[in-house]
N, C-alpha and C positions, 0 to 999 in steps of 0.2 A: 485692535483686538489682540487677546491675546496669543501667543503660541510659539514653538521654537519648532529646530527641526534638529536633534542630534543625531550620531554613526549609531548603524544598528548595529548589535551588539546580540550574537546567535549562544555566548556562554549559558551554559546552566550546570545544576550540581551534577555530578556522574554519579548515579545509583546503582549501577552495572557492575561494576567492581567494589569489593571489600574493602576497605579504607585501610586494612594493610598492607593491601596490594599497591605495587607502584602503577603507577598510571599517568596520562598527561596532565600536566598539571596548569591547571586555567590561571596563569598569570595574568598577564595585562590583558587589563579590558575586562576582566570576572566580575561579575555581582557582588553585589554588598553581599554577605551573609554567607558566600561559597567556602567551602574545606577547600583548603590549599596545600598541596602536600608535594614536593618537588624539593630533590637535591638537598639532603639533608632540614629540613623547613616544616612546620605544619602551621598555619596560619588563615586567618579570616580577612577576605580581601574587600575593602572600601573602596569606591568611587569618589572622585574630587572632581567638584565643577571647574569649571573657567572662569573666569574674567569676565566676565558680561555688560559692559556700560550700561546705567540704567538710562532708561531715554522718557524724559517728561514736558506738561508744555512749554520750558521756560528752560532754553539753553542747558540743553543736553540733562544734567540731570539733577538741576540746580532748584527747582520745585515739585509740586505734588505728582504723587505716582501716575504713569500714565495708566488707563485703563485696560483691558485684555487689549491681544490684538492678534490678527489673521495671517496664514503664510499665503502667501501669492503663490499659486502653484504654476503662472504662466511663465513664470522667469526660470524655472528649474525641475528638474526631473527626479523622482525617488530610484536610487538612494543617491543618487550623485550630488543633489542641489543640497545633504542633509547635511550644512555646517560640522567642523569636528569641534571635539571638547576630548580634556584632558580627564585620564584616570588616574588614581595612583594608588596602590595597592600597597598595605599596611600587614606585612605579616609580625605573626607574634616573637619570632627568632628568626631574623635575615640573618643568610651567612654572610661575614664581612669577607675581604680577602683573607686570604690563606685558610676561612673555617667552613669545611666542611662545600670547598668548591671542588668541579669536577666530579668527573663521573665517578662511582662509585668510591670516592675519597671519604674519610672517617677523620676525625681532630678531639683530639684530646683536651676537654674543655674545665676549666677549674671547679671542683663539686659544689662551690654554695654560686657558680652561675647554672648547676646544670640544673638545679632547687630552684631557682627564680624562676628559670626557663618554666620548669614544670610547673608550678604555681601561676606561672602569667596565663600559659596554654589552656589551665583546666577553668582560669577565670573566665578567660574571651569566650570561650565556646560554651559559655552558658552553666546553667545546673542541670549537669544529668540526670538521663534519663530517672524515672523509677523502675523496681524490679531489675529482674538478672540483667537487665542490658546496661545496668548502671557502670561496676565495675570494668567486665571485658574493655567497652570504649576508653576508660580512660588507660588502661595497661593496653590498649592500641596503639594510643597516639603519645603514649611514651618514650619511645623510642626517638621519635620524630623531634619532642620540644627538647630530648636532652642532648639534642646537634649531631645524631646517628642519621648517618646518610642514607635514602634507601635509593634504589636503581631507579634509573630512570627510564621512564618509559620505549618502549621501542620504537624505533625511528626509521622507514625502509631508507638508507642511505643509499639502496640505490641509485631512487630517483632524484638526488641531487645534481645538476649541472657540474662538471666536473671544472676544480680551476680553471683560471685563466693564464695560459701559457707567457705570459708577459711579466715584464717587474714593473710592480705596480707604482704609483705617482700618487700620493695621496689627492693633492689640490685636482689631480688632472681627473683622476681616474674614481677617487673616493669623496671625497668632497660634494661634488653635484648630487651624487646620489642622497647623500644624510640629508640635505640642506631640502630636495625639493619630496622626499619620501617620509624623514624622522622628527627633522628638527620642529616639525608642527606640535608634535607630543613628547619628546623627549630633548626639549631646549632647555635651557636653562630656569625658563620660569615655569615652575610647579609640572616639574618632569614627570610625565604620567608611571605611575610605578617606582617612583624614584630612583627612575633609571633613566641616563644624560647619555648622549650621544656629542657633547658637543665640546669635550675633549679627552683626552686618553684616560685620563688616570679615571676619571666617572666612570669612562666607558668599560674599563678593563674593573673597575668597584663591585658594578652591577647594583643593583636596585633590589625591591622589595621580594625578589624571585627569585634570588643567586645570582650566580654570576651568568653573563650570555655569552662572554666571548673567552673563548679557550686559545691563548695565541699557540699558533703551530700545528692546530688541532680543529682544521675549521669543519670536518664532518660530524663533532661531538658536540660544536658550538650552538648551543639553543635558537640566536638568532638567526644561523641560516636556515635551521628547520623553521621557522617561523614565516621568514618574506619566501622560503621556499611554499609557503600553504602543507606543509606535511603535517601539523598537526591539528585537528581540528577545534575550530573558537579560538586560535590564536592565529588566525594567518596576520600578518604583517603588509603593510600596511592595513585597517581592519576593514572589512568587504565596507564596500560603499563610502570610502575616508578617502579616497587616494585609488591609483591605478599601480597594479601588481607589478612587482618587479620585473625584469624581463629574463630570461633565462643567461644573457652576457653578463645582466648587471651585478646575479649572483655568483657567476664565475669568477666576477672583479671582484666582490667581495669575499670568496671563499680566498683565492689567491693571496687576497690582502692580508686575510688573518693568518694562512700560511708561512706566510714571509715575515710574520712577527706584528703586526698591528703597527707599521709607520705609521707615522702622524704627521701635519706638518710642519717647518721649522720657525715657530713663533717667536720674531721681535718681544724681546721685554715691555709690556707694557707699562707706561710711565702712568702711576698712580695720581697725577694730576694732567688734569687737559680743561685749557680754556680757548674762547675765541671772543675777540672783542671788534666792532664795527662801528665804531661814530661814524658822525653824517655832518652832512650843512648842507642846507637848502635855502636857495633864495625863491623868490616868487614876487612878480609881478602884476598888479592886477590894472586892467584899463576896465573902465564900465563899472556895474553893478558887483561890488566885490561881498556882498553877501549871497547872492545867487550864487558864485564861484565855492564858497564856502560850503554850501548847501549841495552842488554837486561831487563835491572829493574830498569835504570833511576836513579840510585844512586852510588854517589861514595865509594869505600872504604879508610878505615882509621875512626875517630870515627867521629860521629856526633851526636848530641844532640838536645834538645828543647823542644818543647811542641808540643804533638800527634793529642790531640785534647784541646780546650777549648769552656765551653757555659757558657754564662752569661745573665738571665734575671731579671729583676726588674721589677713587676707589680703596674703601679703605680699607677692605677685606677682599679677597679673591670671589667671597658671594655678598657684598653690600656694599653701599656707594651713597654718596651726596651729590645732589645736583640742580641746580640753578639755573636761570635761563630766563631773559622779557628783554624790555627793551624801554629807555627813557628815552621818549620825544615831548616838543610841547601842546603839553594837554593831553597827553599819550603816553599811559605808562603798562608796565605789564612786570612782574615778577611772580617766579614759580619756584618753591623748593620742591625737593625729592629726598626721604631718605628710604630708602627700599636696602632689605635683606631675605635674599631668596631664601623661598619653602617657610621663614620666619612670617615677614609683615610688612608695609610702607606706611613712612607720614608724609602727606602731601599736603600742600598750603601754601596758596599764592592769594594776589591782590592784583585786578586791575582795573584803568578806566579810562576811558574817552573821550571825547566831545562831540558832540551832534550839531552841527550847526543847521540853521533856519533861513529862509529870503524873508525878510521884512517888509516886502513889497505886498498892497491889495490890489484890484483888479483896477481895469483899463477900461478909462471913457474918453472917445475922440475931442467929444463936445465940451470936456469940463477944462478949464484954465488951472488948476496942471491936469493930465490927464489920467494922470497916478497919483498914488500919495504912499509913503511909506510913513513905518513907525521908530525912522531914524536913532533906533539902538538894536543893538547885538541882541539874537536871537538864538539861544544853543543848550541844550541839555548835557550834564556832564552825567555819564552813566558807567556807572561800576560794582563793584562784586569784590568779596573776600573772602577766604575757605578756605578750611582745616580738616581733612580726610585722616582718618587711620582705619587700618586694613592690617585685617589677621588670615593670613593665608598657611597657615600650618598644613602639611600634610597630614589626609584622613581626618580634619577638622572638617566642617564648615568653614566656607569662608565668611569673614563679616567684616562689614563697611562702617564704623561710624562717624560721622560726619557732621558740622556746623556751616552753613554759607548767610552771608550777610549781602543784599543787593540792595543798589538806593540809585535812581534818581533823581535831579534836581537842577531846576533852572526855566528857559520860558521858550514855546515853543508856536511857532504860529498856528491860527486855525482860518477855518473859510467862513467863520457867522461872523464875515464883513460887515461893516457898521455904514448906515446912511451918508453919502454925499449928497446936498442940493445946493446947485446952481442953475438962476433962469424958471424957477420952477419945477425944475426938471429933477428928480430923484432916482438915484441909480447906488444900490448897495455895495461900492467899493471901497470903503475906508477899512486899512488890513485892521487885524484883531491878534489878540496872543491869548495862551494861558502860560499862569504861573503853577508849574508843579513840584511838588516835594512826595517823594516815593521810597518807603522803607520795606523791606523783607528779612526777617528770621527764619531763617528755615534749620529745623534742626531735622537727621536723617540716618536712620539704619537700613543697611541689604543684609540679607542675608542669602548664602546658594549651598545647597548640599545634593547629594545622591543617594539613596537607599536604596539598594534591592533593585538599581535600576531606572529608579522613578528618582527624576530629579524633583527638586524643591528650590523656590524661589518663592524669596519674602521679601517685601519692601515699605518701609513706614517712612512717610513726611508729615513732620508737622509744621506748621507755615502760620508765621506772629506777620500779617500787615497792616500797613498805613499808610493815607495815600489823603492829601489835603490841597485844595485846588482854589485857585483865584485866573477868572478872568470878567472883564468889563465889556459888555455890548454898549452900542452906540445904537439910539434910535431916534426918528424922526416923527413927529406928528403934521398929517397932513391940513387937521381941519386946523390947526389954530399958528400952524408955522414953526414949532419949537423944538428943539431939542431934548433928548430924556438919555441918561445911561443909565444901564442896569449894572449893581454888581454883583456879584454872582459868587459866594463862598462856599463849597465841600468840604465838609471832613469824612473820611469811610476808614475803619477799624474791624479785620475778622480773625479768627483764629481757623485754623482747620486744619483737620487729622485727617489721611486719608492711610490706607493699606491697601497693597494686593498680594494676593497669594495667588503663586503658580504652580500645577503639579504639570509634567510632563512623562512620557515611557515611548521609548522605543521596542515595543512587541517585537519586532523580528524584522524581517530584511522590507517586508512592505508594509509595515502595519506601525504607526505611528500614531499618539493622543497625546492632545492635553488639555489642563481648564483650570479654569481661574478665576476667583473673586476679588473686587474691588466695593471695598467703603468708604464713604465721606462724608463727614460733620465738619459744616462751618455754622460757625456764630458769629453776625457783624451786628455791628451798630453806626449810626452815619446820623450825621447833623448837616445843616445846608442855611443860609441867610440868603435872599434875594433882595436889594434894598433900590429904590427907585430914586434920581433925583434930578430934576430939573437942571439943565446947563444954560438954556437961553429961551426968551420970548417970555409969554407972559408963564405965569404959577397956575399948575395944573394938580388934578389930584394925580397922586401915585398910590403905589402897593408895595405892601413889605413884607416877607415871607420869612418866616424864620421856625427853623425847626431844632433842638437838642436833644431829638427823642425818636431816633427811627433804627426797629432794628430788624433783622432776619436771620431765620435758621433754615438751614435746605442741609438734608440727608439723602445720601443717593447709594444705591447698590447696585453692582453691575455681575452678569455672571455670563462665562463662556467657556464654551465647549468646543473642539475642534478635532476633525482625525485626519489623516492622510491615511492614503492606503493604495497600494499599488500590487498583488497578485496577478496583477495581470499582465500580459509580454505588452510592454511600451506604452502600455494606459497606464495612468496615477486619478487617482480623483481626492481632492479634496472638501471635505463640508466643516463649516461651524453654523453655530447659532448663539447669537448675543440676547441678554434680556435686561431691561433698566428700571428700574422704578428710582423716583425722585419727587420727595415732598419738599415745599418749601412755605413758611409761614411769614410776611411781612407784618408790620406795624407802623404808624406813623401818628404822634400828635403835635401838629404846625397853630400857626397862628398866622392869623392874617389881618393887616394891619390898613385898612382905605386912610388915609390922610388929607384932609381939604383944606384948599390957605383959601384965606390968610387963616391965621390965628394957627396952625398946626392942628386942628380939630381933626380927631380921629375914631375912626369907627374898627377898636377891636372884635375879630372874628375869631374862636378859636376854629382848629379844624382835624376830625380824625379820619386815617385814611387806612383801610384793613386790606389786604390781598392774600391770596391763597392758591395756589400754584401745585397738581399734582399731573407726574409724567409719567406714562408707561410705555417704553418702547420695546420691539423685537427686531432681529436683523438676523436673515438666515443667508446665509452664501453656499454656491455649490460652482464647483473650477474642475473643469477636467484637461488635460494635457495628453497627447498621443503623437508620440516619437517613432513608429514603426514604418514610417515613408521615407524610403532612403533619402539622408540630407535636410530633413523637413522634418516642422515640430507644428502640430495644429495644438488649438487650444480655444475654449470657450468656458465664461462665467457668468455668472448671475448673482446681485443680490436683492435679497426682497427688504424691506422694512417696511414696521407697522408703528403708528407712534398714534397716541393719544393724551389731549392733555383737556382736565376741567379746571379753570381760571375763573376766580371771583374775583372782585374790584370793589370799593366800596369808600365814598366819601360823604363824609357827615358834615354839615355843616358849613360857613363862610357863600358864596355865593354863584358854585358849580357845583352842588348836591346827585351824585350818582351811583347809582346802581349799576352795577354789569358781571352778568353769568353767565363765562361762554363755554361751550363745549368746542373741542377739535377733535380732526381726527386725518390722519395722514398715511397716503400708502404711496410707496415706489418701488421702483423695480429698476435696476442698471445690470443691460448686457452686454456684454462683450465677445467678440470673435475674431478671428484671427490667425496668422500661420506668419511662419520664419521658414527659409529656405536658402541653400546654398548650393546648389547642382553643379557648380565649377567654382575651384580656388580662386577665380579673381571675382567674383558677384557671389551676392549673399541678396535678397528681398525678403519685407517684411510689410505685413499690412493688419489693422483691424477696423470692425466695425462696432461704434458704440452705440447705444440708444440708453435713454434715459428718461422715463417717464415718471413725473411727481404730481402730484392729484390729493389737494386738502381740498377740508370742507370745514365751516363756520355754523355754528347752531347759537347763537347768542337767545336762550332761553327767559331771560331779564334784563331788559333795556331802559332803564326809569332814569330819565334827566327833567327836571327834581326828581330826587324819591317820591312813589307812590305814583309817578305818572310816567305812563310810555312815551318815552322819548325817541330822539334822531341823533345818536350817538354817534360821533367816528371813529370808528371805522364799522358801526356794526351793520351797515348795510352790504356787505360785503360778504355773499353767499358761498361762495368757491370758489379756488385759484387751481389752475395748472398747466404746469411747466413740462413741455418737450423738448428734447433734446438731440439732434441728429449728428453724430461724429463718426467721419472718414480718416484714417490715417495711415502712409505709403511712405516706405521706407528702401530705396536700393543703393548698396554698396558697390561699387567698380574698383577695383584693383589689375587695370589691364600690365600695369608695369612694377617692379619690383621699388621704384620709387613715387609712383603716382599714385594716389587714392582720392578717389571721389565719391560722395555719399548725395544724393538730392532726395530731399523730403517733401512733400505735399500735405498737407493736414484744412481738412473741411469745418466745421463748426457752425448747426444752424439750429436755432433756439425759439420753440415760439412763446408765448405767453397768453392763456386768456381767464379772462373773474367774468365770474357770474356776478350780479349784485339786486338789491330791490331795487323798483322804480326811485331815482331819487328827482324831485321837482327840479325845474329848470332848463329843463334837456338835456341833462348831464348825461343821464345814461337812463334804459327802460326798461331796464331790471331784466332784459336777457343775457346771456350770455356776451360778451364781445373780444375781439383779440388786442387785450393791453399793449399788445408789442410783439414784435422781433428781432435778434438778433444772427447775423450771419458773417463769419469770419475764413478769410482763407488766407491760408501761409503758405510760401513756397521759400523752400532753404535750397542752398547750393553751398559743398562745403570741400575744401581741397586739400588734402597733402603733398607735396613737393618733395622729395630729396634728390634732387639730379646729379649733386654732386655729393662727395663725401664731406665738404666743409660745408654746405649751404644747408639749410632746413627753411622752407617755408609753407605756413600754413593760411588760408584765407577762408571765410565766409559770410555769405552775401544771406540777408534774408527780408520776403515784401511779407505788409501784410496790408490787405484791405478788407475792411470793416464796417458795419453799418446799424445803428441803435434806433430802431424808427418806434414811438408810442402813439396811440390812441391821443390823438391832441384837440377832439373837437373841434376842428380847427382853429384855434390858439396860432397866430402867426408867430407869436413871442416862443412857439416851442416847434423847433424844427427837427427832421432827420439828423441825428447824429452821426455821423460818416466821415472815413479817411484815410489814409493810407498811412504807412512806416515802412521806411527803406533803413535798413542797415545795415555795415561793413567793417567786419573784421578783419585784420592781417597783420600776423608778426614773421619775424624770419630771424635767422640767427647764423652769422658768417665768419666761420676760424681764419682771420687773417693770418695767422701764424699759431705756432708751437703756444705762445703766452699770450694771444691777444684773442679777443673775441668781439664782434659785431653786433649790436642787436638793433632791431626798428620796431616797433607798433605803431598802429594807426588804427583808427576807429572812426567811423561816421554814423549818424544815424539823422533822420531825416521827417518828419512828424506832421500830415497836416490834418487838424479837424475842426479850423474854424466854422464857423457855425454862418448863414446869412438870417439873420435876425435881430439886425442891428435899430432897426426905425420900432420895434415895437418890443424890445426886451435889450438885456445887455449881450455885445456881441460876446458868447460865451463861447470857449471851444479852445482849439491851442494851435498855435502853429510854428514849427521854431528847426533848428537844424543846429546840429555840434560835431564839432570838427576833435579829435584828440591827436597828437600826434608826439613820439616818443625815440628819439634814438640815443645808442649810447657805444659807449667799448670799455671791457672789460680787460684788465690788465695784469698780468701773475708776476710780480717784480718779482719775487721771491719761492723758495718753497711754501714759506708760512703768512707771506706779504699778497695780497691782492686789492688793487685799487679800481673803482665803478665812475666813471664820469656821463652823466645822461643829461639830455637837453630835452626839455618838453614843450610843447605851445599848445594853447588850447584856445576854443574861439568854440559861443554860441550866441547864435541870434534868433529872436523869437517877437515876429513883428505881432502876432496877437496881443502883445503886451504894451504895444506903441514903442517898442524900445530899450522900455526902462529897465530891462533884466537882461540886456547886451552885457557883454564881456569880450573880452581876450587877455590871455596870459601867458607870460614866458617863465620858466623854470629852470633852476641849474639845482641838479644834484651832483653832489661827489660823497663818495664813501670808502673808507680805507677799511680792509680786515686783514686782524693778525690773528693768526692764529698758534699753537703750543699743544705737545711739541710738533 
């Protein structure tokens, strides 16, 4: 859902005074559309957004727009938890140095700029008024755009903290302050006001509002009025962004500007800096060396390359080129940058990977082998390619626009295991794969801006896929002994547009909103063959499926609304409410093809297949948060959802003719409660309670299997589902020692399940109600920090879990309780042998049993297995710019539910050299 949380922001216009009069002047942080009138200047002040990563479902922000979405009010308090964002204020005549800085100073400006000035001022500020108030105003603020300075507001200098009797130390004494109070909005990137803190000559420039720092002169200096709070809607850091300066830290700073604005003594920096890190690694595999693959993505035998590499060139004091990935095998990554502050960046890299796969199917004791693999490499190679440009102009919008290309391809195992029989005896282990080939276009615009306060966020994806599939079943006929594979061919093709638009406002110090629409149109069309054919025993008839003609459209809107709001001492509350609607229209005309041998004689069927699909859902939430119990934060929420959906079905035709028209309709509710607390510096507790209640219902109003007759359709006996849900979760931190910490956690989890259904014949079920299942899970963590010594660090954590899956089985011996435990263990440590050497260890274990006993009348299904990791190494600094990595690995699992065949053990040598420059 959607929603942001920005700094409130208390400026507004001053109506109280004359616009000729001097007055304080709402620099940074003013509203779009305020008079600005300070230190020689009159000007209309912009807001500029941030940087905002957009976030969507497919690797950050590489496909369709995500939808609204909600702020968790249990994690943070208004206005502390409100994220900052940068402003930057555009006046229409900034004075540069030396024009028209300082207090009542005047600059003698050349006549056809003092005409510009005035022309620009009388544009920005709009068409005046009509009637007598037309003239007066513009012979007001004449003065002002032709770089005439007027006085500036009055400032009680008493109540400034008087210097700091010390000689100041920049790094020591100034430094920490800029870095943890300024640099957040006046860094280098899109300095709010364009005004920089983050070296002298910006500092001493000033920005869109003159200059702030008067060296020698630190009681006239704007910015100590400012983090002093003396002038109102401008305190510094801004209320709710940051915590106030302290009264020393302004002493440090007045002192500092006293004594002339030291800085401090900055190395030349060398306009080129790279680092480069090859590698070699060997690897050994004993056992099953695809399962190894499939656990850490790499093969064994050696491989080599480069680990990491960075490369930048600064080629300007404000832009830069920069490069950076890394070639391994089958592993690659490269990244440009070219970024010019307050201008724009072009970004565009390429990379990809390899996924490996176990080519191994399941395990029978009885069969002569007891396994069987599909004795070739199994791995997806998956990558991405993209070209970003970004125009971050101040007092622009910023905007993104962008191309990304993603593709997978190659073959990847699945679990619709194909028939073994030996002895008569049939048991589904023979592994299976698919082939896939996967394309993505995505073309993409952001856009962010600020008016008046209210931010604006726009986001379009447009998204060209393709996605074409082959895999082959293996199956068994019982009555006549024979063998059949199925092949199984997909094509799928959609286009789809999606936007959201977000408005957001920060009303005042508790009062925050926002809301947002989301649209989507996709068009696909998808083709499918299913082709049957005999492998062994005698000739049987088959089926052929073949379609070039299936397509779909689905439209979805989404809208949400959100507030926060806090008036109240230590209470916040927040609400939204989400609403969805989504149509979607299928098509399909197949053909279906019975084939009888001898002779190939065939009986063509055509077949058409219609669907219709409409969604309406609602989702309200409500979170309230209460901070006013010393040390302790309580907090509880709620969400409701209502969804409904009416689904046709409909096949014409060949020789499963059906009708089906269901109605649904679904209601839940998820609560939450909860508190944090910390009554003593070394323990901190935390706990909540969840519940979760989901409750559908089934109205299938048309059932006809043929058409025109009531049928026994599956699933439509199936009157109503619903799922509870009961979650415990305990949290304490111990810190008894300045080197110890220990956290242990507890979390409960217990789940029930029950459907309603009609009577179905057989004794399956009697069409009451019954409890499909349960699930109940408990975890206990123990987790430790170490540093006893100055050179040692170690970290460990242990965590159980046991677990229990039990369904409604009729009693079915072939279907048991699913049940079992997991033991894990983590621990690294890292030990400075010396001045240039360093120690490092990991280990990991983890430990899994949930074989199943239901071996005499089903396949022994379930898993049980145990893996050992283990990693040490030493780090070595030959040099300034020289450092070498030598690391030993072993790894070991075994997993007897499998008879074996997916054992391994392996040894590992890595070394890696980095140099780095200068």
């Amino acid at each position: 859902m959607l929603h942001g949380l920005r700094t409130p922001n208390k400026t507004q216009l001053r109506t109280d005074q004359p616009i000729c009069q001097p007055f304080v002047p709402p620099a940074v942080g003013a509203r779009s559309g305020e008079l600005s009138v300070a230190r020689g200047q009159i000007g209309v002040n912009y807001t500029q957004p941030p940087t905002v990563p957009h976030r969507s479902r497919r690797r950050g922000n590489e496909a369709l727009t995500s939808p609204p979405r909600t702020p968790d009010p249990t994690t943070a308090s208004l206005p502390s938890a409100v994220p900052n964002h940068r402003t930057a204020s555009a006046s229409l005549a900034p004075p540069a140095r030396g024009e028209g800085c300082g207090e009542g100073s005047q600059t003698l400006v050349p006549l056809h700029l003092l005409f510009r000035r005035f022309v620009t001022c009388s544009k920005s500020l709009g068409k005046p008024a009509a009637g007598p108030l037309r003239y007066p105003i513009l012979f007001a603020i004449l003065p002002a755009c032709l770089g005439l300075s007027l006085s500036a507001a009055e400032v009680d200098e008493s109540k400034l903290p008087p210097p700091a009797s010390v000689t100041i130390d920049f790094s020591r004494d100034i430094k920490p302050i800029l870095e943890n109070s300024c640099f957040r909005c006046h860094g280098p990137e899109k300095p709010r006001s364009n005004f920089r803190l983050d070296n002298r000559d910006a500092a001493l420039r000033g920005g869109d509002n003159g200059v702030d720092i008067l060296p020698g002169n630190s009681a006239k200096s704007p910015l100590i009025h400012y983090v002093a709070h003396l002038v109102p809607d401008m305190e510094m850091p801004p209320l709710g962004k940051g915590d106030p300066l302290t009264a020393d830290q302004i002493s440090l700073l007045r002192a500092w500007i006293d004594q002339g604005v030291a800085w401090e003594t900055v190395e030349p920096v060398s306009p080129l800096e790279f680092s480069l890190s090859p590698t070699l690694r060997l690897i050994s595999v004993s056992g099953d060396n695809q399962k190894f693959r499939e656990h850490y993505w790499q093969k064994e035998g050696v491989n080599g390359g480069v680990e990491q590499f960075d490369w930048h060139r600064q080629l300007t004091p404000d832009s830069g080129l920069t490069a950076s990935g890394h070639v391994l095998q089958n592993d690659y990554q490269l990244r440009l940058a070219l970024e010019k502050n307050e201008i724009g960046f072009i970004r565009a890299g390429w990379e990809q990977y390899r996924k490996y796969y176990d080519n191994t199917g399941g395990y029978y004791p009885l069969f002569t082998p007891s396994t069987f693999n599909l004795d070739r490499d199994l791995f997806l190679d998956d990558g991405r390619a993209w070209v970003d440009f970004g125009l971050t102009l101040p007092n622009w919008p910023q905007m993104v626009f962008g191309y990304e290309y993603q593709y997978r391809k190659g073959d990847q195992s699945t679990l619709q295991w194909g028939d073994v029989v030996q002895a008569g005896i049939d048991r589904k282990i023979a592994p299976a794969s698919e082939h896939l080939d996967e394309h993505v276009h995505i073309i993409k615009f952001d856009l962010e801006h600020e008016i008046s306060g209210v931010r604006i966020e726009d986001s379009f994806r447009g998204e060209f896929y393709s996605l074409s599939t082959r895999r082959t079943n293996i199956l068994f006929s019982p009555f006549v002994g024979s063998f059949q594979t199925d092949d199984n061919r997909e094509g799928y093709r959609h286009f789809q547009g999606a936007n959201s638009f977000r408005l957001e406002k920060q009303f005042n110090d508790w009062l925050f909103a926002s809301g947002g629409y989301f649209y989507s149109q996709l068009n696909a069309d998808a083709s499918f063959t299913v082709n049957t054919f005999n492998v062994s025993g005698p000739l049987l008839p088959v089926q052929r499926w073949s379609s070039q003609q299936v397509t779909l459209e689905r439209e979805s809107h989404i809208l949400n609304l959100n507030m926060l709001l806090g008036p109240w001492d230590g209470l916040t509350l927040s609400s939204g409410v989400q609403s969805e609607w989504t149509r979607e229209k299928g098509f399909g005309n197949d053909n279906l093809d019975d084939i009888i041998f001898p002779g190939n004689f065939f009986f063509a069927s055509p077949v058409m297949m219609f669907t219709d699909l409409d969604k309406a859902q609602v989702e309200e939430n409500v979170a309230l948060r209460y901070t006013k119990i010393p040390f302790t934060a309580l907090f509880a929420e709620v969400k409701l959802q209502q969804e409904s959906l009416g689904q046709f079905e409909e096949q014409v035709g060949g020789f499963s003719e059906f009708l089906r028209d269901t109605d649904f309709d679904r209601q839940s509710y998820d609560m939450r409660v909860g508190f944090n607390t910390s009554p003593w510096t070394w323990v901190s507790l935390s706990a909540h309670y969840r519940r979760y209640d989901n409750e559908s219902r089934y109205n299938n109003t048309r059932d006809e299997a043929p058409i025109g007759f009531p049928g026994f359709g599956y699933s439509a006996f199936i009157r109503s589902r619903s799922l509870l849900t009961d979650e415990v979760e305990t949290k304490a931190v111990f810190r008894p020692l300045r080197w110890l910490k220990t956290t242990l956690s507890y979390q409960l989890v217990s789940t029930d399940y029950h459907t309603a259904t009609d009577p179905v014949p057989g004794g399956i079920t009697s069409g009451s109600q019954i409890l499909a299942g349960t699930y109940d899970s408990h975890i206990y963590t123990l987790s430790t920090t170490l540093t006893p010594w100055q050179r040692l660090y170690l970290s460990t954590t242990f965590s159980y879990q046991d677990s229990a899956t039990i369904t409604a089985n009729n009693g079915a011996t072939a279907i048991v309780p699913y049940r079992g435990d997991i033991y894990t263990a983590l621990a690294s440590g890292t030990y400075v042998l010396s001045q240039a050497s360093d120690l490092i260890l990991a280990y990991s274990f983890s430990y899994g049993d949930f074989s199943q006993g239901n071996f005499v009348d089903g396949l022994p299904l379930g898993l049980r297995y145990q893996q050992h990791g283990l990693q040490v190494g030493i780090t070595r600094r030959i040099a300034k710019n020289f450092t070498t990595q030598l690391q030993y690995g072993y790894f070991y699992y075994n997993e007897p539910s499998s008879g074996g065949a997916n054992n391994y053990s392996a040894h590992a040598i890595f070394g890696t050299f980095t140099y780095r420059f200068p």
